[in-house]
C-alpha positions, 0 to 999 in steps of 0.5 A: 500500500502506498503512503497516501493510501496509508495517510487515507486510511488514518484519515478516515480512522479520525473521522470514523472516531469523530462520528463515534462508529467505536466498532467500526474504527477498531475493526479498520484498525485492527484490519488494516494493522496500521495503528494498535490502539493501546487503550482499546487493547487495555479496556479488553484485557480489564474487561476479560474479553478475551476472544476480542482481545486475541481476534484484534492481536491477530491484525498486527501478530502471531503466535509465532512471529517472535519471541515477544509475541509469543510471550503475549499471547502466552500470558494472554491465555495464561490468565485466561486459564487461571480464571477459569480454575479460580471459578472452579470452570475444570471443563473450560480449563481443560479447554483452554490447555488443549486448544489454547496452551497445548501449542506453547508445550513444545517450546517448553514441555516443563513449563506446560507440564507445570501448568497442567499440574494446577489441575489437580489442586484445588486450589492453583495458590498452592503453587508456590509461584501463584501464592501471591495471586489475588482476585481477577481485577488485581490480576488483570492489571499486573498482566497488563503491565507486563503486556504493555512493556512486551508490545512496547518492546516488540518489534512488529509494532514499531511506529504502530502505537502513535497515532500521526501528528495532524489537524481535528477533522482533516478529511472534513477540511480536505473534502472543503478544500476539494468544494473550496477549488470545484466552487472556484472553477464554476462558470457560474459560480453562485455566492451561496451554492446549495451543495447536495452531494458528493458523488459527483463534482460540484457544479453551479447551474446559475450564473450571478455574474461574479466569481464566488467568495470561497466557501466557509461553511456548508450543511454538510460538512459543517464549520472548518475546525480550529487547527488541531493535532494528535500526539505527536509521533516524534515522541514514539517513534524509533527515529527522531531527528537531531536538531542543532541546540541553541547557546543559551539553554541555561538562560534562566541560570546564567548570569546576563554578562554571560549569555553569549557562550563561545562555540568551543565552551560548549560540550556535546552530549554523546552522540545520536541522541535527541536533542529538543529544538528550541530553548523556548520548547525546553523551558516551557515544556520539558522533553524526554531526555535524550536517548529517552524514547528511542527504541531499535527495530530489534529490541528495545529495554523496557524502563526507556519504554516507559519513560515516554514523552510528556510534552504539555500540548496547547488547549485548542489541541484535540487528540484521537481518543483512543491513543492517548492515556492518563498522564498519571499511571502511578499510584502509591502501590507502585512505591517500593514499601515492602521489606523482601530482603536484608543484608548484612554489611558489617559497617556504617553503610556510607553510600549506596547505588544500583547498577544501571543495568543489572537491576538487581546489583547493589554497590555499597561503600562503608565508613571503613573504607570497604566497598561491595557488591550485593546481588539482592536477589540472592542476597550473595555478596558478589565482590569485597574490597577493603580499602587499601592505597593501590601506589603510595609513590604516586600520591603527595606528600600531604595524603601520605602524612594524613595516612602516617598520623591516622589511617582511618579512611571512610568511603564518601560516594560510590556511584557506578557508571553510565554503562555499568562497567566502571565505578568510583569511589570517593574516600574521606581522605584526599584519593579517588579510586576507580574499578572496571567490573566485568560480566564475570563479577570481578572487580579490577584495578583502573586509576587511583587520584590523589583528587583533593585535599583533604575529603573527595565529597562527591564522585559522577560521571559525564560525558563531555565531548563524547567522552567519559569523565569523572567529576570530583568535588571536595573539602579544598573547595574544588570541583575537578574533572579527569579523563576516565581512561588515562586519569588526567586532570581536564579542568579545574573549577574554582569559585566556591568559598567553602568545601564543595559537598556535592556535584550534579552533571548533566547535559540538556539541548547538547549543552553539558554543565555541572551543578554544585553545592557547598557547605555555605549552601551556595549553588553554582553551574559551570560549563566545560571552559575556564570561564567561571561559574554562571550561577549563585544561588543559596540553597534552602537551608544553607547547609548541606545540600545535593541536588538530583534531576528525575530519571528523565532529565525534565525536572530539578531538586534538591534536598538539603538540611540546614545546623539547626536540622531543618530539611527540605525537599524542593523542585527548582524552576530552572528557566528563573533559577527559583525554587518551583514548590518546597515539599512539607513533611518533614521533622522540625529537627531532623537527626543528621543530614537527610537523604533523598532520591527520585523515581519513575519520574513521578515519585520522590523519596527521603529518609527522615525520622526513622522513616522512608517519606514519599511524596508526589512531584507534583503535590508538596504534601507527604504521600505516603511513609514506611517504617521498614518494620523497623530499625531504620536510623533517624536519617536513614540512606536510600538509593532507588533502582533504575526501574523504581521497583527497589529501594534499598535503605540503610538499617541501625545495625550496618545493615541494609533493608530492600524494599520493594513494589509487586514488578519487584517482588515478581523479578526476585521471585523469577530470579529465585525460582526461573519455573516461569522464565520458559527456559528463555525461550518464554521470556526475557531476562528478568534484570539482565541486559547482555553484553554487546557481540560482535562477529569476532566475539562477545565485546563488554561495553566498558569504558576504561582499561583494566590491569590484570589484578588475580584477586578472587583468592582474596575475598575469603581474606577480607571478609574477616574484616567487615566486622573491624572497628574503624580504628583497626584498618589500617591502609594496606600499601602495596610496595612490598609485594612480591613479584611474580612472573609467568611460565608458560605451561603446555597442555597436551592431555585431555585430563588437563582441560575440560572440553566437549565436541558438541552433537552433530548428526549432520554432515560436516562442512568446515566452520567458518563462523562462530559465536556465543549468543549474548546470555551465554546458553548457545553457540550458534555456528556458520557452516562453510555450506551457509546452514547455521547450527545452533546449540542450546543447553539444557537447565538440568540438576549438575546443570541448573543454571543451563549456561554453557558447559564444558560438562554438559552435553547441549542439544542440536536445536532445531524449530518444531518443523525441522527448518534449517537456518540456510543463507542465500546463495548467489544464484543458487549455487553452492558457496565456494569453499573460499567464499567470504561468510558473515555474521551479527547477532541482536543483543537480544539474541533474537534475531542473527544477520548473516550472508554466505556469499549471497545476499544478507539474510535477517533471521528469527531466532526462534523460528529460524524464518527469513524475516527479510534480504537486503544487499544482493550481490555483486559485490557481496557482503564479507563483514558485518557490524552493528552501529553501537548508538543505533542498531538500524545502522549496520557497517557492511563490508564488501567483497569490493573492498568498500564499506557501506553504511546501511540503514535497515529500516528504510532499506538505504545505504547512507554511505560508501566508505572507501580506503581499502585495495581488496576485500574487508575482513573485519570492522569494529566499533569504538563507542567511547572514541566515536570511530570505526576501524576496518581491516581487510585482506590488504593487511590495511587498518583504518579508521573512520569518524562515526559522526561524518564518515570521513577517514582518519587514518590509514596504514599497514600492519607492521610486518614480523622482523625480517619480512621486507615485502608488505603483508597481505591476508585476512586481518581481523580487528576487535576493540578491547573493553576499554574501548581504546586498544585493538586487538590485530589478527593476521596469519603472521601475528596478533598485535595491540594497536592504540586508536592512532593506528599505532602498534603498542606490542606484538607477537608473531609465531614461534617454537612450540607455535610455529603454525600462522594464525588462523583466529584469535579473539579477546576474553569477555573480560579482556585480560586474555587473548585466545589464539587458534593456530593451522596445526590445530594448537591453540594459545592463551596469552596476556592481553597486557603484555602478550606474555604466553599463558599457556599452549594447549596442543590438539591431542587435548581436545581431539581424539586420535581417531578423529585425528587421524581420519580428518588429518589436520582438523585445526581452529578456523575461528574461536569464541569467546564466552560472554561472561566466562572469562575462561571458556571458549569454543572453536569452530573446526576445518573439519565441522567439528564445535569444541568447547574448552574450560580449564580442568576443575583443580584450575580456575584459570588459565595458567594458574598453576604456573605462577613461579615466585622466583623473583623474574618481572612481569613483562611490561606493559606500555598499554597500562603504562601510558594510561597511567603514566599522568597520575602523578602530575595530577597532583601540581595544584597540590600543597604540603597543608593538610586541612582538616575536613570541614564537611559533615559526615554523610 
């Protein structure tokens, strides 16, 4: 159907609504599948028809079209199935199982075996998972909301759930306009024409001698309406324009003598992100932050698709009924108020954060100095650090003498970063400590800064010009701002005349700047320059104050207490710098500084006497309070999830209470038991958003480097220290460690390793693709003769988590009808045996891209349907990558040597790219440094800017000692996970490249691993690299200092039969396991999957070869150089020790 056809069709759905045909204007919509009217869907669903709710489902999706879709209909006809049981209907129950269930039993036979058990109790609640089911109203409501997030999510119904943007009665002023024009061309046009039809055109049949005025109004189609408009789509669509912001969006906040910014002072926010248009639009009505709304045509996470725009419209205005809610969907049974855990810390609890991610992760700091990580779920204390100073030499001689005359040392802030892999701590004493975390749960070592002397008050990150910052403040009266991958000091704000208490960066209309508040109670706002702070406003109370935005980034508070313990919450009016409403309720005298924290962008939250007090933003009187069931301190910390569905709050006794709503009640019980989660194949990870993966393997988005620091033996250790009084813990230094230096062992046994071929029925043909979906329970793999295989493991008793295992045999899957996942061959004809294959995988794992020579196949993971073909040769598609802002865009590279920038949804290429003599072998994105790298068979590297494609840089890869020719061969690149540092693969080497295109170290095949390279790949948590050779032995290095961990011979995992029938079998491509940083898999020559971990009696590769014989570790100029700047980071530093003036937190 054409566009205008379309645009026809929701004409006709405004006026058939305008005239109130309510039946008939859902039937065209759900016929014409163009618009799902959300709020239809829902007054269905709440009135329990459930007929009508699947018949309409039906015009936009079936049952097996995705995995969302089927999560749909499955809760949809779950319900429907209760309800019969909770009306004891047995005969409509076992009704609705056969016809209606049965279908879901063979993509999880457990779960269907599970629910026909509740026939036979007389009761369903007696099952534990449905204990907490209420009446059917209650029940009802709870699915909708799952429902709503899924549809929201799917991506069937992109650009299907907003109506378009346009005028009130449009078709009634087009039919006008068309009256208007055939009234004009009359040959005797009369001034008051009788129209009577509109079957045929209009014609006057009298003449008056004049030309008619235009007409206005007509009996039949009435008066023109007042211009109108619907909800605007930009606030739902998956693709908004960026618009240029103007200069002066803090207009409100800046001072008059600064209004005319320079262009240079002002930092972009990160890129692809949308932008408001106007200052005028952003101070009168708030947006969406950007980033908020935009959803991929794969997936998209549901707390963004919540958040949808609020912009305020004019009162002429009028909206399609139907596609418009309530802008208030919250009540206060949305508020996290029932306690469903306690932790046990040890000590004063300081500081608290939630992972961004993983919802259920929980950083916490202590007034000891320990930080952790709780997975409240489980409530398992994931990581321990105890504090101790990581390099004395480099900090100054004022923190050293503090250190000498009293070594207690509390942690002031922890905050995690934007991604979730990185996080800072900000101590009590002059230091800053940051970690990365990897998808293994570990803790690593990546910057100590000496920030500031005496206390560091607060730690954030920001991303000013696109890259990542940390912003520090403290007791010197300082805010700092350090580059997040080397530490170096990047600006210096001074304006503050007594110790900064806390900092709040943020970035509106592409203008990036920081609030931040003293101790005098002084508010000021600075933008990334040297031009001093263009905002002095007192806080309300003079005291302690920190301000925080809501979760979409449209509205200001702050929350402070003043010495004489009067507390108060406010909103700011940020076009006037004034305070917009205070809250009330508060204690006249509150009992230490108080706490607070937004949510849902609705709900605000703070500790006060002994309580948790919740308030509507926008009503200034108390809304509701909880206690905790007691033992909550007088001003209790808290820290709200991402999605709102937790709370954590600090308890009397060093403990920590989690609070929670149903959504997160319902998580912690699917987390706990997984009986609904359908093996995944039902649903979607409850709190876990995966890694990214890239064809050459899994790759985390982190956002700074990491030293290998072999830590996990010394958690048992430092636990005995959660329960030390703050006078015992001294700072451990580590000056005297003892050095220690790898040999490298050779693996040639199968009892040393853990591996397993995986079951192939099928015949073999050489792998020439591999890799781990993104929640590491499959490997999928790409066959020389363009069939894909797919192995998934089973949750079982020794495997209960069914991740993937060395230990545990997977199943060859396959959809219920035998289908095989088969790319397009060019032609029809077989691909060549050196034809060049591809392959991306969704983050969602629901949907893989590939091509074998032919054209790029879009598959359903779960049906393995071709859900569309693009890109048909010649030339053909050789690599693949998604673009990591927006997963529309896809980097192919050609069998011509080009690059093609690719716009899936509206099938355009954007770009050609163009640098490289023969084909592309492999492309990688750099988030963090906005570029992309290619290689090719040319032996080439170049890099490319994101934002305007041009080309950077170019050049060869070093050749090997003694090589005088130029190279030449399939190379590969991988960005490491601090997105800085590439890894190079050639036959004649890997090698470590820095974003310049400089080689930092190599490595180039020698004595036991003489063979070329035939693939290498980083581990998922970048300290390893896993290299396949052509003689079928595979090495392990150090990725820091390309050191050889160990080599483990073929013998090791191929058997000596397979080995002599199939002669040389060796590792066409290896994977790495997304969160394992220990297994990998290697796709064979001869067709043969291999998973390989080490043996039980060692964790790790190598980790039995630590030799304390006094050799240095290899150095490391990657580790070196991004900290080789810290110790020049203290020259505004002087030998006076202040004492800290700040109030504890």
């Amino acid at each position: 159907m054409s566009s205008l056809s379309r645009e026809l069709v929701f004409l006709i759905l405004q006026f058939l609504d305008e005239e109130k045909f309510k039946e008939t204007v859902h039937k065209l919509e759900q016929e014409s599948g163009f618009f799902f009217n959300m709020k239809y869907f829902e007054d269905e669903v709440q009135a329990g028809e459930w007929d009508e709710v699947e018949r309409y489902l039906s015009g936009f999706t079936k049952v097996e079209d995705n995995r969302y879709s089927m999560k749909i209909f499955f809760e949809i006809r779950k319900q429907k199935y209760l309800e019969a049981l909770d009306r004891q209907d047995r005969a409509k129950a076992v009704e609705i199982l056969v016809k209606d269930l049965k279908v879901f039993a063979s993509f999880n036979e457990d779960l269907f075996k599970e629910i026909t058990q509740l026939l036979t109790l007389d009761n369903f609640r007696q099952n534990e998972q449905l204990s907490k089911y209420g009446d059917t109203k209650s029940a009802r409501n709870i699915m909708l909301v799952e429902l709503k997030k899924l549809i929201e999510a799917n991506p069937l119904f992109r650009d299907k759930l907003a109506f378009p943007s346009f005028k009130a009665s449009r078709l009634r002023t087009l039919i006008n306009q068309s009256l208007n024009w055939q009234h004009q061309l009359c040959k005797n046009p009369r001034s008051n024409p009788d129209i009577k039809t509109l079957f045929v055109d209009h014609t006057c049949n009298t003449s008056n001698g004049a030309r008619a005025p235009p007409l206005t109004n007509t009996p039949l189609t009435g008066p023109i309406p007042k211009p109108g408009v619907f909800p605007p789509l930009g606030g739902h669509g998956p693709f908004q324009p960026v618009v240029s912001p103007p200069p002066n969006v803090m207009s409100g906040w800046m001072s008059p003598a600064n209004s005319s910014i320079p262009h240079s002072a002002i930092a972009a926010a990160p890129p692809g992100l949308v932008q408001a248009p106007s200052p005028a639009a952003f101070l009168k009505h708030p947006r969406t932050p950007p980033g908020g709304p935009g959803m991929d045509y794969q997936t998209a996470d549901s707390e963004h698709l919540m958040k949808r725009l609020r912009t305020g419209q004019p009162d002429e205005m009028s909206s399609f009924s139907g596609s418009t809610h309530p802008a208030n969907m919250y009540s206060p049974d949305d508020l996290p108020k029932t306690v469903v855990r306690n932790l046990s810390q040890g000590s004063n609890v300081m500081s608290m954060d939630f992972h961004p991610q993983q919802q259920t992760f929980l950083l916490v700091g202590t007034n000891v100095g320990d930080i952790s990580i709780w997975e409240v779920g489980s409530r398992e204390r994931l990581a321990l650090k105890t504090f101790k100073v990581w390099d004395i030499s480099a900090c100054s001689m004022p923190f050293q003498t503090t250190l000498v005359k009293d070594a207690t040392i509390s942690v002031n802030r922890c905050v995690w970063g934007p991604d979730g892999s990185i996080l800072g701590v900000a101590f009590s004493k002059h230091i800053v400590q940051i970690y990365t975390y990897n998808p293994a749960g570990e803790l690593r070592q990546h910057l100590e800064i000496d920030a500031h002397i005496g206390g560091v008050n607060d730690i954030a990150f920001a991303h000013p010009n696109k890259q990542l910052c940390i912003v520090t403040c403290g007791d010197d009266k300082t805010i700092k701002v350090w580059d997040a991958v080397a530490g170096r000091r990047q600006y210096t704000f001074e304006g503050h005349e007594a110790p900064v208490y806390s900092v709040c960066p943020h970035y509106k209309e592409n203008i990036q700047f920081i609030f931040s508040t003293a101790i005098d109670g002084k508010i000021k706002a600075w933008l990334y320059d040297s031009l001093g702070s263009r905002v002095d406003y007192d806080a309300p109370g003079l005291w302690c104050t920190t301000m925080a935005y809501s979760a979409d980034g449209t509205r200001l508070f702050s929350c402070g207490t003043s010495k004489e313990g009067e507390s108060h919450l406010v909103e700011w009016n940020e076009s006037e710098g004034a305070i917009k409403r205070t809250y009330s309720g508060f204690r006249k005298r509150s009992l230490g500084v108080v706490q607070f924290d937004t949510t849902r962008n609705h709900f605000l939250a703070a500790g006060d006497e002994f309580q948790i007090k919740f308030w509507d933003m926008d009503n200034t009187n108390i809304l509701t309070y909880t206690d905790g069931d007691g033992g909550l301190p007088a001003s209790p910390r808290l820290r709200f999830n991402k999605e709102g569905s937790l709370l954590a709050v600090t308890t009397s006794d060093n403990g920590i209470k989690i609070l929670a709503n149903n959504d997160g009640q319902r998580m912690l019980r699917t987390l706990e038991t997984r009986a609904f989660d359908g093996a995944r194949g039902l649903s979607e990870a409850v709190n876990v958003k995966p890694i990214i993966g890239g064809p050459l393997g899994p790759i985390a988005n982190v956002s700074s480097s990491a030293s290998p620091i072999h830590e996990r033996p010394d958690r048992i250790q430092q636990g005995n220290m959660e329960s030390s009084r703050v006078a015992d813990v001294k700072p451990r230094i580590d000056t005297a460690d003892k050095i220690k230096s790898w040999k490298s062992p050779d693996v040639s046994d199968s009892s040393h390793v853990k591996t397993l071929k995986l079951p192939d029925p099928q015949t073999p043909s050489k792998i020439v693709r591999l890799l781990y979906t993104n929640s590491g329970l499959a490997v999928l793999a790409l066959a020389s003769n363009a069939v894909h295989k797919l192995w998934k493991w089973q949750r079982h008793e020794r495997n209960p988590s069914g991740r993937s295992s060395a230990s545990s045999v997977p199943q060859l899957w396959q959809p219920p009808n035998g289908a095989l996942m088969s790319n397009d061959l060019n032609d029809g004809k077989q691909p060549a045996e050196d034809s060049v294959a591809c392959i991306a995988l969704s983050k969602n794992d629901s949907y893989v891209m590939s091509a074998s020579g032919g054209k790029v196949s879009l598959f359903n993971m779960m049906t393995f349907k071709v859900m569309t073909t693009f890109m048909a040769p010649p030339p053909a598609a050789t690599y693949l990558a998604f673009h990591p802002q927006d997963n529309n865009i896809i980097a192919i590279g050609m069998e011509d040597s080009t690059i093609q920038i690719y716009n899936v949804r509206v099938d355009e290429v954007k770009t050609k790219l163009k640098g490289h003599q023969k084909r592309i072998s492999g492309l990688a994105f750099s988030q963090s440094l906005n570029i992309l790298v290619s290689s090719g068979a040319d032996a080439q590297l170049c890099a490319w800017s994101i934002d305007g494609w041009e080309k950077k840089k170019s050049r060869p890869i070093q050749p090997p000692p003694g090589h005088l020719s130029p190279l030449v061969g399939e190379t590969r690149v991988q960005f490491h996970n601090n997105q800085s540092h590439v890894l190079v693969v050639h036959e004649s080497q890997i090698a470590i490249y820095d974003a310049q295109l400089e080689c930092l170290r190599s490595w180039y095949p020698r004595d036991s691993l003489g063979s070329p390279i035939s693939s290498a790949i980083y581990s998922c948590d970048g300290l390893l690299i896993f290299t396949g050779f052509c003689d079928g032995a595979v090495g392990i290095f150090d990725s820091d200092s390309l050191n050889l961990r160990c080599r483990i011979a073929p013998s090791a995992y191929i058997s000596s039969s397979i080995s002599n029938n199939n002669g040389n079998a060796f590792p066409v491509v290896i994977a790495a396991h997304p969160s394992d940083p220990n297994q990998f898999a290697l796709g064979m020559s001869d067709g043969a999957v291999h998973v390989i971990e080490p043996s039980d009696s060692e964790a790790k590769w190598g980790g039995s070869t630590l030799q304390e014989n006094g050799g240095a570790l290899p150095s490391n100029p990657s580790s070196s150089a991004l900290n080789s700047n810290n110790n020049n980071n203290n020259n505004n530093n002087n030998n006076n020790t202040q004492p800290s003036e700040t109030p504890s937190r």
